[in-house]
C-alpha positions as CSV (number, residue, x, y, z in Angstrom):
1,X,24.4,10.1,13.6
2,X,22.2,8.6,16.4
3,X,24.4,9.7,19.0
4,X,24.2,13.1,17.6
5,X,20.9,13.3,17.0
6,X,20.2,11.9,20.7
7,X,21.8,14.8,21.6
8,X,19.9,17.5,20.1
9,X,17.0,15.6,21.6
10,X,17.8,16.2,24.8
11,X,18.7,19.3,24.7
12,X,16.0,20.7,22.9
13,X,13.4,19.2,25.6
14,X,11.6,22.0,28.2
15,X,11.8,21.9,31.6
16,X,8.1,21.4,31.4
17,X,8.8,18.0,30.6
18,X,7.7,18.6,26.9
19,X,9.3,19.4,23.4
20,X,8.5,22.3,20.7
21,X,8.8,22.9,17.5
22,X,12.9,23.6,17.7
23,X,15.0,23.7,20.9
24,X,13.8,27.0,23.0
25,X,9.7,27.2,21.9
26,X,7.4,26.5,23.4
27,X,6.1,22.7,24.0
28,X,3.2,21.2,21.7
29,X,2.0,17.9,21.4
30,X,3.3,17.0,17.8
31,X,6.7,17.9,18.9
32,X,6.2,15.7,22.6
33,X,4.3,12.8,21.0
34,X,7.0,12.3,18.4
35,X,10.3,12.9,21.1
36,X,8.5,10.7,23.1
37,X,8.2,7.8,20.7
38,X,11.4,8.3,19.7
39,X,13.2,7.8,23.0
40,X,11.1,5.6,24.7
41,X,11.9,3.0,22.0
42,X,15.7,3.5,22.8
43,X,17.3,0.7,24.6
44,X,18.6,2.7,27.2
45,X,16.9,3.5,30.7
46,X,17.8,6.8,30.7
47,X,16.7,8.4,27.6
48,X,13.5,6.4,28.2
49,X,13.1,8.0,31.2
50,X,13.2,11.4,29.3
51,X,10.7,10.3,27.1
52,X,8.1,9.4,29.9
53,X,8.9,13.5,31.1
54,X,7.2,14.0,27.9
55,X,4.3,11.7,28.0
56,X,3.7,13.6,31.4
57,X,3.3,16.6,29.6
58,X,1.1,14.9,26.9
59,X,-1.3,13.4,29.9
60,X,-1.0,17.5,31.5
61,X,-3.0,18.8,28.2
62,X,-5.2,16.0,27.2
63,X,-9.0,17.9,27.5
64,X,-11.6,16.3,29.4
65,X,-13.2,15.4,26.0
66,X,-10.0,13.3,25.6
67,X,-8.7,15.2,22.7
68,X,-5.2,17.1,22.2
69,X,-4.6,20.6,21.8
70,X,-1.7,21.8,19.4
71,X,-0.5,23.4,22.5
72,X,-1.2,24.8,25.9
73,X,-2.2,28.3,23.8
74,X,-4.1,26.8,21.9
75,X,-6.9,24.8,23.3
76,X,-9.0,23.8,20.2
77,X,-8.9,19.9,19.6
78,X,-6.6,19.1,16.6
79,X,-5.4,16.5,14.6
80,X,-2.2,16.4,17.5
81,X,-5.2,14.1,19.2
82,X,-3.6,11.2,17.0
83,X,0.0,11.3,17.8
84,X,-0.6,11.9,21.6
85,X,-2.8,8.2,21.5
86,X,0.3,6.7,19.4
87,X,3.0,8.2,22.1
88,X,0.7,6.2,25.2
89,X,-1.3,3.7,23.7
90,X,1.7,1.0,23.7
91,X,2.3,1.8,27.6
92,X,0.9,0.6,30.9
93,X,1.0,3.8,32.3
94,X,-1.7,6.4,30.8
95,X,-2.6,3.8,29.0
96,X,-6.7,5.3,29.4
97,X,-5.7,8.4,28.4
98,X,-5.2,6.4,25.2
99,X,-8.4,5.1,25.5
100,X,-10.3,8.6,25.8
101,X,-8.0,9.8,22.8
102,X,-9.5,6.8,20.8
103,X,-13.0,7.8,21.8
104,X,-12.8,11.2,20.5
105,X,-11.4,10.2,17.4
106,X,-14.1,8.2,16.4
107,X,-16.6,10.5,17.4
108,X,-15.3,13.1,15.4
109,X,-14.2,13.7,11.9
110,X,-14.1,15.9,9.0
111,X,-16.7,18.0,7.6
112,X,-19.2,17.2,4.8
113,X,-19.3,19.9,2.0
114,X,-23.2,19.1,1.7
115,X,-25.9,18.3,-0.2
116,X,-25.6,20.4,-3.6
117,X,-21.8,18.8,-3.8
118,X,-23.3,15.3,-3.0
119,X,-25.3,16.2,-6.0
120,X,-22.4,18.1,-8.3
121,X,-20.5,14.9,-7.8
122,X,-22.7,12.6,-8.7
123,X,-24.2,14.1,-11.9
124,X,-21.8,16.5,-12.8
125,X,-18.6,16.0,-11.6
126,X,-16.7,18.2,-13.7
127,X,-18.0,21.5,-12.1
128,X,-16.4,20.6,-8.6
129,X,-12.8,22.4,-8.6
130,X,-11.5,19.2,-7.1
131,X,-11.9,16.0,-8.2
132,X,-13.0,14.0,-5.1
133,X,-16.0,12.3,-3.6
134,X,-17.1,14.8,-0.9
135,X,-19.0,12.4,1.2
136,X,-16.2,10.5,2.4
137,X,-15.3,11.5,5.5
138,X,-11.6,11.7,7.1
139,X,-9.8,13.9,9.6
140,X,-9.1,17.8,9.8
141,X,-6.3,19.7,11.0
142,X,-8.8,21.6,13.3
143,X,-12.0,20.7,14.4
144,X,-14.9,21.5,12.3
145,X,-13.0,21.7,8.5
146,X,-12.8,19.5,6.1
147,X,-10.9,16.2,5.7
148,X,-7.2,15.8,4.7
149,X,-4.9,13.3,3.8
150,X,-1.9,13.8,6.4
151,X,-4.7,13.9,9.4
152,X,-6.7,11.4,8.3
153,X,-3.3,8.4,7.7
154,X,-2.2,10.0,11.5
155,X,-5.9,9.3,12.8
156,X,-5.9,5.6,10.8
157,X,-2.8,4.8,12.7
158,X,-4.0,5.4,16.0
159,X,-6.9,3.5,15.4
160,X,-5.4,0.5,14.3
161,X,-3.0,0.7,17.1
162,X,-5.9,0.7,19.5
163,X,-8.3,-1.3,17.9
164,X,-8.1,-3.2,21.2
165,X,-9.3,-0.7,23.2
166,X,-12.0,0.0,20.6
167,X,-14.6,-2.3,21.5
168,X,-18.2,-1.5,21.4
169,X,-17.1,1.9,19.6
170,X,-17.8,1.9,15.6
171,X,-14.5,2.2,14.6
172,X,-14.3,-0.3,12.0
173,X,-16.9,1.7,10.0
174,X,-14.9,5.0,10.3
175,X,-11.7,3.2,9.3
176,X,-12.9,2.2,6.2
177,X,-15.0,5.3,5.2
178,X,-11.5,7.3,6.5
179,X,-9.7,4.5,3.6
180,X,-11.9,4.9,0.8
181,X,-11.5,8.6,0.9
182,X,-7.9,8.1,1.3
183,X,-7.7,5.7,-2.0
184,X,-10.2,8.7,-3.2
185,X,-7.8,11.4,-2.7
186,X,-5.0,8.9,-4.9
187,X,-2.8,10.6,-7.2
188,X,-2.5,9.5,-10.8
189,X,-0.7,7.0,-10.6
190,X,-0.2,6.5,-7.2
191,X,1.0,8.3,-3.9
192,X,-0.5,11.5,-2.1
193,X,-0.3,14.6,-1.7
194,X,-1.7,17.1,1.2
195,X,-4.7,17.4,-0.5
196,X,-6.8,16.1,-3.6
197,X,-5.6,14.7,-6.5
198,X,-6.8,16.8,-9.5
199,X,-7.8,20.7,-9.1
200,X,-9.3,22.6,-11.8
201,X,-8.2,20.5,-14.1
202,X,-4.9,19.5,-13.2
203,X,-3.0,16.2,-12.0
204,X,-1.5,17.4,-8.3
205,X,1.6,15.7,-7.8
206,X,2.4,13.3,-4.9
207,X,4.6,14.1,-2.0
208,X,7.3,11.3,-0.6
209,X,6.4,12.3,3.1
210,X,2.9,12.1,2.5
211,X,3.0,8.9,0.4
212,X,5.2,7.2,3.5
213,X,2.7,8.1,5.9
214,X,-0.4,7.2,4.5
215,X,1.3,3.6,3.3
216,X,2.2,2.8,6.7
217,X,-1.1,3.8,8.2
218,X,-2.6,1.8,5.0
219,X,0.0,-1.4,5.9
220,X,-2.2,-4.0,6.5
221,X,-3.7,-3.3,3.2
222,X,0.0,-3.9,1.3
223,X,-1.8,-6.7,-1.2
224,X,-4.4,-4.2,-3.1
225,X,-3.4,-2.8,-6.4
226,X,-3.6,1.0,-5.3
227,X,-0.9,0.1,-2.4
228,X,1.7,-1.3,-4.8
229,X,1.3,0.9,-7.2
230,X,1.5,4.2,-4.5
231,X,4.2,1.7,-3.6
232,X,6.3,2.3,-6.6
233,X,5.4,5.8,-6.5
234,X,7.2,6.5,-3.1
235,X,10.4,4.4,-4.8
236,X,10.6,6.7,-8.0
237,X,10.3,10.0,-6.0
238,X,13.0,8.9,-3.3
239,X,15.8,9.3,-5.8
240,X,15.6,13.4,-5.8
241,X,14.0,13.6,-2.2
242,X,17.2,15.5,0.5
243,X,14.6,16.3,3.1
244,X,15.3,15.1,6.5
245,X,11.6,14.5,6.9
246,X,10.1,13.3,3.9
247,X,13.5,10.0,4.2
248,X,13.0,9.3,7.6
249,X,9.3,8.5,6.9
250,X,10.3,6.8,3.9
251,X,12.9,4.5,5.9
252,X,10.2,3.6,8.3
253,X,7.7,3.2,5.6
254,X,10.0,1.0,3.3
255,X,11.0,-1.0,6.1
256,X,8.0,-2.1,8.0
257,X,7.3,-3.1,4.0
258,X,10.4,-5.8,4.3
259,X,12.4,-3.6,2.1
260,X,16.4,-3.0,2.1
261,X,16.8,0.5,3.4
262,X,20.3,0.9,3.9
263,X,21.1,3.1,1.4
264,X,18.0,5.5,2.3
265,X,19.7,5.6,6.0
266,X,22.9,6.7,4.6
267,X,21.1,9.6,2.6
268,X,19.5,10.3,5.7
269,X,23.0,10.9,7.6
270,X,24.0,12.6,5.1
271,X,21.1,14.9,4.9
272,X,21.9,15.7,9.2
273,X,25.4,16.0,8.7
274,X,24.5,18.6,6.2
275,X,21.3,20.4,7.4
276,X,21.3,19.2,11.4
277,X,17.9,19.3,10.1
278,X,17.8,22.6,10.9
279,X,17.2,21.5,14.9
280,X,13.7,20.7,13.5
281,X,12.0,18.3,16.9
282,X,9.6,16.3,14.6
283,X,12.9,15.3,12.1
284,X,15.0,14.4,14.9
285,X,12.4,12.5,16.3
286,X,11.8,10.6,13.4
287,X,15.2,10.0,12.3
288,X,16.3,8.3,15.5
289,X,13.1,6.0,15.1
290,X,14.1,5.6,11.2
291,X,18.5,5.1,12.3
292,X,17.2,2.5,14.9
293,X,15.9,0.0,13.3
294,X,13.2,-0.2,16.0
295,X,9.7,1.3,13.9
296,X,7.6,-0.7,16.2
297,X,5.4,2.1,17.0
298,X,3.9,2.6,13.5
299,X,3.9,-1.1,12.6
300,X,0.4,-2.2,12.9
C-alpha cells in the first residue's frame, strides 16, 4: 500500500509546489502541511525533496501576522495556522516561520459567548442549549467564532511541538485553559466529538477521528482518568470504523500510546485497496505517516 499510496502523492501535488484537496484543485495549506509531513518523514531523498516543494508553498502564503490562510483565495487566518507550524517547526529551514505561526496562535483564540452565558452557566445551567462552560477558551475554524474541538487538539499540538520557541510568550496558560475546555467538551463516557457533548438535552456521540486527535495532542497527559477512559472509548468505536481517515489517526494515536496496531494497519490497507480513499490528500497523507511506522511528527 505505501508504494501505492506514495504514488498518488506525487501525482496529486501542483506545479505550484503545493497540494489540494484531491489531485487537480487548487493548493491549500491543510492539504500541503499534511503531504508535507508525510514525505518529508520518508527515508528517501527524493520524496523528501518533494515535500520541501510543499513547505515552499506553505512559507509563500504565511501572512505577515504569521498566520495561515485556508488558501491563496482565501486570505482570512484559519485554524490551517496549526498544521503549517507542525509541517516546519521540526526543520532548520523556515524554521521562524514556525516561530511567527506560534506567536499568532497564542495571541489568538476562540470567542467568548459573554457575560449573560457566564452567568446562565453558572446559576442555571440547564437553559444553555449546550452543556459546556463558555469561558474556556480554545481555537476556531475561522478567526473570530467560537472554540472547537478539532481546532483547538490541532492548535495544542503545535504548541507543544514548539514550546521551545515559546519563551517569554504565555503559552503555558493558553495550553491549559485550551485543555480544560477540551476535558469540558468530553463526551459521556469518554472521547469527542466536533462539538459539545450534550445539546438540548441529549448525549452527542464521540467520533474515532476526533477522539485520535485530541488524545495525541492530549499525550503527555496519558495518566489522568479522563485520558484512559476516552482511551477505551477510541478502542470500542474502532471495531465498526472503515474510514480511511478516522484509522489512520487512530494507528498514529494508538501507537504513540505503545499499543499493537497491526491489525488496525491491515484494516487500513484494506480500506485503500477498497476506496483509494477516494484520492482524498489529507487520507493519503496520513496513511503513509500511519503505514510507516514513523509518527514522530505528532509525538510530543
Amino acid at each position: 500500500m505505501v508504494d501505492a499510496v506514495v504514488g498518488a502523492l506525487l501525482r496529486a501535488q501542483n506545479a505550484d509546489g503545493g497540494w489540494g484537496a484531491e489531485e487537480g484543485k487548487r493548493s491549500n495549506t491543510e492539504a500541503t502541511a499534511l503531504a508535507a509531513l508525510a514525505l518529508g518523514s520518508a527515508g528517501d531523498g527524493a520524496l523528501r525533496e518533494r515535500g520541501m516543494r510543499g513547505v515552499a508553498w506553505l512559507a509563500r502564503l504565511q501572512g505577515a501576522d504569521g498566520s495561515w490562510p485556508l488558501s491563496a483565495d482565501v486570505r482570512q487566518p484559519s485554524w490551517t495556522t496549526s498544521l503549517a507550524v507542525l509541517a516546519l517547526v521540526g526543520l532548520d529551514v523556515e524554521r521562524d516561520r514556525a516561530v511567527l505561526g506560534l506567536r499568532w496562535l497564542v495571541g489568538h483564540g476562540g470567542e467568548r459567548l459573554g457575560w449573560i452565558a457566564s452567568l446562565l452557566y453558572r446559576f442555571w445551567p440547564t437553559a444553555l442549549p449546550a452543556r459546556m462552560d463558555p469561558d474556556l477558551r480554545g481555537w476556531p475554524w475561522t478567526l473570530g467564532a467560537f472554540s472547537w474541538v478539532e481546532p483547538t487538539a490541532y492548535a495544542l499540538l503545535a504548541l507543544k511541538k514548539g514550546r521551545a520557541h515559546t519563551a517569554g510568550l504565555p503559552a503555558g496558560e493558553r495550553i491549559g485553559e485550551a485543555e480544560r475546555m477540551i476535558y469540558d467538551r468530553m463526551c459521556q463516557g469518554g472521547g469527542w466529538n466536533y462539538g459539545n457533548s450534550n445539546v438540548l438535552g441529549e448525549q452527542i456521540p464521540p467520533y474515532a477521528e476526533v477522539t485520535a486527535l485530541t488524545l495525541l495532542a492530549l499525550q503527555d497527559r496519558r495518566e489522568s482518568a479522563a485520558h484512559q477512559q476516552s482511551l477505551q472509548a477510541l478502542r470500542r468505536m474502532l471495531p465498526e470504523v472503515r474510514s480511511g481517515f478516522a484509522l489512520a489517526w487512530a494507528v498514529l494515536c494508538l501507537s504513540v500510546h505503545g499499543e499493537e496496531v497491526s491489525a488496525l494497519r491491515d484494516a487500513l490497507r484494506t480500506a485503500f485497496e477498497r476506496t483509494g480513499f477516494l484520492g482524498v490528500t489529507r487520507t493519503l497523507a496520513l496513511a503513509l505517516l500511519a503505514s510507516s511506522g514513523r509518527p514522530g511528527a505528532f509525538v510530543l
